[in-house]
N, C-alpha and C positions, 0 to 999 in steps of 0.2 A: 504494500500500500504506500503511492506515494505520499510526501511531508504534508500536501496538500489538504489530501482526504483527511490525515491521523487529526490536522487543527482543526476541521468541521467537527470530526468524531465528539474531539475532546468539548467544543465547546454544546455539542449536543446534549453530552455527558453532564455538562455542568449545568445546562439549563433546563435539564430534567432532575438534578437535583433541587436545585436549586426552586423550582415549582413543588417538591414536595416538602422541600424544610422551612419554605416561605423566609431563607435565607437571601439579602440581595446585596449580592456580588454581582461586581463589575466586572465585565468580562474583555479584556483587553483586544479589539480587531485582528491583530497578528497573534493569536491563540497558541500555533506551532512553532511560531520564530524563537522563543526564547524556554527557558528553565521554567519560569512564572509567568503560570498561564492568565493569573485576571492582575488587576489592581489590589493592593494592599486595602482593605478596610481594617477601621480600628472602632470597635462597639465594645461599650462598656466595662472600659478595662483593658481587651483582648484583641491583641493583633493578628487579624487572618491574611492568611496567603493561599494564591491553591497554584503547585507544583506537577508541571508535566512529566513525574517523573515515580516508580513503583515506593511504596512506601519503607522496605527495606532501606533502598538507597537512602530517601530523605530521615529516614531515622539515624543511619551513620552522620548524615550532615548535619543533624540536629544534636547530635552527642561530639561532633567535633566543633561547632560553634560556641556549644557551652564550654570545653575545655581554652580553646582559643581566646574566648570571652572571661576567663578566669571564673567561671564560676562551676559551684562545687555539688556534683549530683550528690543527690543521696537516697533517689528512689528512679528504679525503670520499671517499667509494667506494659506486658504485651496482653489482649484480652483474648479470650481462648479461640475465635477466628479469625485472630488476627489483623482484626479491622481498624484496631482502635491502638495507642500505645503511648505513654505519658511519662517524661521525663521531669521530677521535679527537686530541689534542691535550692542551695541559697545563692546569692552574687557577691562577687568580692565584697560590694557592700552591705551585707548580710540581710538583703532584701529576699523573702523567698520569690523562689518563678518558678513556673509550672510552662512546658512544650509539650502540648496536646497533639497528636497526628491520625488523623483519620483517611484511608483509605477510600477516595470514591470512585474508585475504580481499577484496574490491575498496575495502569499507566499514571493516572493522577491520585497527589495527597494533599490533602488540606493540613494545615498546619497553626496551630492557636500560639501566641505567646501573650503569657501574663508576665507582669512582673511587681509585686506588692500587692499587698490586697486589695488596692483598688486601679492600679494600673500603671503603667509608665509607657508612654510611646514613643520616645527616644530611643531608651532602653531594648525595647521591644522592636524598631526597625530594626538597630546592629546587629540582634539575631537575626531577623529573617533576612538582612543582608547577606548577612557570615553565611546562612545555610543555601540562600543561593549561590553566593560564590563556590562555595563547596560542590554542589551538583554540576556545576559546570566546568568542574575538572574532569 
């Protein structure tokens, strides 16, 4: 399947989620060109990203962000299909953050970052930065 089709597939993918979770994501026009398939939303707290990429990989890039980032896990959790998988721990500045990663699909993952209990988005782009960067090695 050319690069073509896989950016329809993917943004079909998202807009069929996205009609049942009554989540709204932005879905960026060039869907296939890059790592990060829509626009970064930030609600209540929590920085989403959605990743053209299987959620293994973005789990490594999400466990090398947080080390790159100095910050210190102290919990990983995969759910028993695999769907869901939640890194949480504290930040140099002994802020906790939690990196939520859900699965919507075999090719894309959605990805949460908190950081403090009620949020930081600074904080929270440098990750989804770092784990883009990551993916696109």
């Amino acid at each position: 399947m050319n690069s073509w089709a896989k950016g329809i597939g993917v943004i079909l993918i998202l807009l069929a989620g996205m009609a049942s979770t009554g989540c709204a994501l932005f879905i960026a026009a060039g869907a296939g060109a890059g790592v990060g398939v829509g626009t970064a939303e930030y609600i209540r707290g929590e920085l989403k990203q959605i990743y053209s990429a299987p959620i293994e990989k973005v789990w490594n890039a999400s466990l090398g962000a947080a080390t790159e980032l100095k910050m210190i896990t102290t919990e990983k959790s995969i759910d028993n299909l695999d769907q869901k998988r939640v890194i949480k721990g504290k930040t140099a500045e002994a802020k906790d953050f939690q990196i939520s990663l859900q699965a919507l699909s075999k090719e894309v993952t959605m990805v949460k970052v908190r950081i403090g209990l009620f949020g930081e988005e600074t904080f929270s782009k440098k990750v989804q930065e770092s784990i883009g960067k990551k993916l696109k090695k």
